[in-house]
C-alpha positions as a printed NumPy array, in Angstrom:
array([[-28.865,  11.241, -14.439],
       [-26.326,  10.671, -17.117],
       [-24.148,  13.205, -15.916],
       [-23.898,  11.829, -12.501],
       [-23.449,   8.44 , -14.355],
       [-20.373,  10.001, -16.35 ],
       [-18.615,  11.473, -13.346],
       [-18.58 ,   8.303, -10.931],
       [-17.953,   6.71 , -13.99 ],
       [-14.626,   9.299, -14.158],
       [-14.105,   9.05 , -10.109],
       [-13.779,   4.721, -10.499],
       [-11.037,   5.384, -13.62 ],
       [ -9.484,   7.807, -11.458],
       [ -8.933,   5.44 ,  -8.322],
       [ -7.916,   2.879, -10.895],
       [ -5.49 ,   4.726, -12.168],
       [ -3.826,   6.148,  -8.482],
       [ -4.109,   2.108,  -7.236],
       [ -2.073,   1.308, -10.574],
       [  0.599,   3.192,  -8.975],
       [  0.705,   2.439,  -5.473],
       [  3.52 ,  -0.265,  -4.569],
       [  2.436,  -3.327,  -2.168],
       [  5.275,  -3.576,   0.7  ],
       [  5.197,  -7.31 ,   2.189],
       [  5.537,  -6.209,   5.872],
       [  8.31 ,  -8.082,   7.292],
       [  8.992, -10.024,   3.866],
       [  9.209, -13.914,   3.859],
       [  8.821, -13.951,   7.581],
       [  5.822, -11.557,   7.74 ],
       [  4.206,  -9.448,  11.013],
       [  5.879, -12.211,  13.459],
       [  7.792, -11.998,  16.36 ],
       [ 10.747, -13.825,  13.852],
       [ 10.597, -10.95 ,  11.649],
       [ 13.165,  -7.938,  12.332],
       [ 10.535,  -5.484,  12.068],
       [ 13.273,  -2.17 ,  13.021],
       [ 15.563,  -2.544,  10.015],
       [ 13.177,  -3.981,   7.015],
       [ 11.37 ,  -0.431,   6.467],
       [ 14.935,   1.35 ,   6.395],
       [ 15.968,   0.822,   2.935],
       [ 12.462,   1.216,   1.5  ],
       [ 11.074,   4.571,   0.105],
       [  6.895,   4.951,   1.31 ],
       [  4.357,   7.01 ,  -0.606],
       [  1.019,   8.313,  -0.02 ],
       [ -1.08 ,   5.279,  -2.067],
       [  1.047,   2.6  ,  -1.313],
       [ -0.431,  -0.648,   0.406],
       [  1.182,  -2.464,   3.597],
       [  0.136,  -5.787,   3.626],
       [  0.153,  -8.059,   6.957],
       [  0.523, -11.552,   7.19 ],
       [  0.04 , -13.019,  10.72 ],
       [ -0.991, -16.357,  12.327],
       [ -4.221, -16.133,  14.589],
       [ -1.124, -15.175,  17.35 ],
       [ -1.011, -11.85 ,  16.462],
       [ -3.356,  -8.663,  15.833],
       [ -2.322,  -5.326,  13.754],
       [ -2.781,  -2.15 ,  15.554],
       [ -2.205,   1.107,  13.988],
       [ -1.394,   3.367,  17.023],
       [  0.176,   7.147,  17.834],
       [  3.658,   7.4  ,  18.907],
       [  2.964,   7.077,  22.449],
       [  1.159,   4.142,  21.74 ],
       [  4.217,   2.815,  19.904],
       [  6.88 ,   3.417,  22.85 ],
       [  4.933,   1.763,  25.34 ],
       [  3.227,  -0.943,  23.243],
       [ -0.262,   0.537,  24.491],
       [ -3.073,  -0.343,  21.66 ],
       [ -5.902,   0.91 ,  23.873],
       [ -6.569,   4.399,  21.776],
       [ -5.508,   2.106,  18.781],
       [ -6.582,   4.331,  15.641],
       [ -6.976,   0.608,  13.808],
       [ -7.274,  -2.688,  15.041],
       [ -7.297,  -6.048,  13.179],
       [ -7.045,  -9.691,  13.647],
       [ -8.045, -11.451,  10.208],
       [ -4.322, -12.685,   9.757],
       [ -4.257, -10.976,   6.246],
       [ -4.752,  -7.035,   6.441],
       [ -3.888,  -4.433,   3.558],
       [ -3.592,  -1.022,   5.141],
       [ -3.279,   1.856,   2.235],
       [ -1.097,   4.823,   3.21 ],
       [ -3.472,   7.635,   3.292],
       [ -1.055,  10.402,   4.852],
       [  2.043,  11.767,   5.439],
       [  4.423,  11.858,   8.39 ],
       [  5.147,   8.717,  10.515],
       [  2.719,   6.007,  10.682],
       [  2.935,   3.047,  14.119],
       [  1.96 ,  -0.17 ,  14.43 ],
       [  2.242,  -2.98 ,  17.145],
       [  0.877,  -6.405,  17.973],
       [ -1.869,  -5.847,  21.036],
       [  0.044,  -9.108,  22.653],
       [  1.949,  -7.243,  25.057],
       [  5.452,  -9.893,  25.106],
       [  4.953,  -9.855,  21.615],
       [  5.37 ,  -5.645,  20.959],
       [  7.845,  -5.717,  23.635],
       [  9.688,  -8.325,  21.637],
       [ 10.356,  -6.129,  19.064],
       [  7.131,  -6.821,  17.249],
       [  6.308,  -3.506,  16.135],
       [  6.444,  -1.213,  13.134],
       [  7.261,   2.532,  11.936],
       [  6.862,   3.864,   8.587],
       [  7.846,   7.339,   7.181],
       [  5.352,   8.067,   4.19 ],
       [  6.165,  10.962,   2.072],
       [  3.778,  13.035,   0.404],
       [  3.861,  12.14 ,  -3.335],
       [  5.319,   9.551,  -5.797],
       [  6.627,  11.627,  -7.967],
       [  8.875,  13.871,  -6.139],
       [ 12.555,  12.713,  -6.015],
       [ 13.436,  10.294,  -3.224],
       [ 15.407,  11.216,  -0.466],
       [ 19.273,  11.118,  -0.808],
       [ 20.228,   7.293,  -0.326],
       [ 23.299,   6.   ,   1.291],
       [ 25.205,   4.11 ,  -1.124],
       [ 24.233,   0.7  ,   0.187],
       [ 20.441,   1.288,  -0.299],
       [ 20.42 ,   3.087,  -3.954],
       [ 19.447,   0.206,  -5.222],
       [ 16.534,  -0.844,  -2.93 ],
       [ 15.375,   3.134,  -3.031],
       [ 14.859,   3.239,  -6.688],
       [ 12.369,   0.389,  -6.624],
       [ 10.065,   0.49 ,  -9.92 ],
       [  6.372,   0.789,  -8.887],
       [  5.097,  -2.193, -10.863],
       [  1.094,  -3.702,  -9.478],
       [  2.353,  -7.156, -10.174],
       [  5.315,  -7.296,  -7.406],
       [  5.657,  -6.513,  -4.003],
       [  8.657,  -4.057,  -3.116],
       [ 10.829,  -6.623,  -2.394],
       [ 10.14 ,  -8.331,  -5.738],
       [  7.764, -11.477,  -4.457],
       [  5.231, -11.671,  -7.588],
       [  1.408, -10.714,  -6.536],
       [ -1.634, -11.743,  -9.37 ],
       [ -2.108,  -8.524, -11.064],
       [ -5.083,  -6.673, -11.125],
       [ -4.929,  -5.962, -14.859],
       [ -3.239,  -7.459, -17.599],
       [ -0.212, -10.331, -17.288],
       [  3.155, -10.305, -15.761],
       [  4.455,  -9.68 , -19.295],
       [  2.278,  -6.52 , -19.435],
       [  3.741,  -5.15 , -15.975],
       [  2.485,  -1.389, -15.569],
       [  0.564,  -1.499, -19.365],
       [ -2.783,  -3.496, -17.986],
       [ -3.589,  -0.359, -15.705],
       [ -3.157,   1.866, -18.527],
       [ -4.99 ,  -0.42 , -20.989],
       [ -8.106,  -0.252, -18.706],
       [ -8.231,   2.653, -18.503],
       [ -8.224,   3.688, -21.816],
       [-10.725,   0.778, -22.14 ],
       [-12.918,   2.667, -19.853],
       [-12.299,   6.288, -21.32 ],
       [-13.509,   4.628, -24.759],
       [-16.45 ,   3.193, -23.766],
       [-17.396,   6.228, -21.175],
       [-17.447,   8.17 , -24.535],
       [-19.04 ,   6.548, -26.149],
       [-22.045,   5.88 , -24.108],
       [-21.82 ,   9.453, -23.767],
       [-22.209,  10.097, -27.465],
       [-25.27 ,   7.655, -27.413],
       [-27.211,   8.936, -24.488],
       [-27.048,  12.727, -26.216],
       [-29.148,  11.549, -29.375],
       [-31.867,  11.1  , -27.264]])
């Protein structure tokens, strides 16, 4: 029992620490998943990882559907591999390759209201060559307490001040104590 304790124990640090360095991308920026929003160029200059979070914001208008590519070209969310209409959806990056979304209102995803992603495989590899106008929006710094485009989000751990060091510090927090119950449950 206390081993199986330990390890979930170890599996919860573990997704703690691979969510402390995911980067939240504000889909569409200010303007958000909305017909306004010029959803072809505002993935171009930004670098997506396995981990990372997309987060929609929509008005009761609009639905998210994550669809194949043939869904994509011809706005078609019938085989749609995720559907949502909640007006605030996170959707983590869970794989490689080209990822496609669309709004299921039909003038809407022919109105340009639709979305492509490339997500690479890993964070730590180096980025893609850039074109001299997007260095500077490919090197983004993974920090939990901004979005990629810089708009602050309420960290999960720790202040503003501590950007990147309250992931860390929890999970050394949790290491400790793990240990240390560990210690205590082999005396008896």
């Amino acid at each position: 029992m206390a081993k199986l304790l330990l390890l979930s124990g170890l599996s919860v640090i573990f997704t703690v620490f691979l969510a402390c360095e995911a980067t939240i991308f504000m889909v569409g920026d200010s303007a958000g998943w909305d017909t306004s929003a010029d959803l072809t160029s505002w993935p171009v200059n930004k670098i997506f990882s396995v981990g990372d979070v997309l987060l929609f914001q929509y008005s009761n208008y609009h639905t998210v559907n994550q669809v194949d590519k043939n869904g994509y070209d011809t706005c078609n969310s019938s085989n749609a591999l995720l559907s949502r209409s909640d007006g605030n959806t996170s959707i983590s990056l869970s794989s490689s390759g080209d990822i496609y979304f669309i709004c299921s209102k039909l003038p809407h995803c022919f109105g340009g209201m639709k979305l492509k992603v490339n997500v690479r495989s890993n964070q730590t590899g180096e980025p893609p060559a850039a074109s001299p106008e997007s260095s500077s929006t490919s090197t983004l710094p993974r920090n939990p307490t901004t979005t990629a485009n810089g708009d602050f989000l309420p960290p999960l751990f720790g202040g503003a001040d501590h950007a990147g060091r309250g992931c860390e510090l929890f999970i050394t927090l949790c290491f400790n104590f793990g240990a240390l119950w560990w210690l205590f449950m082999m005396r008896f």
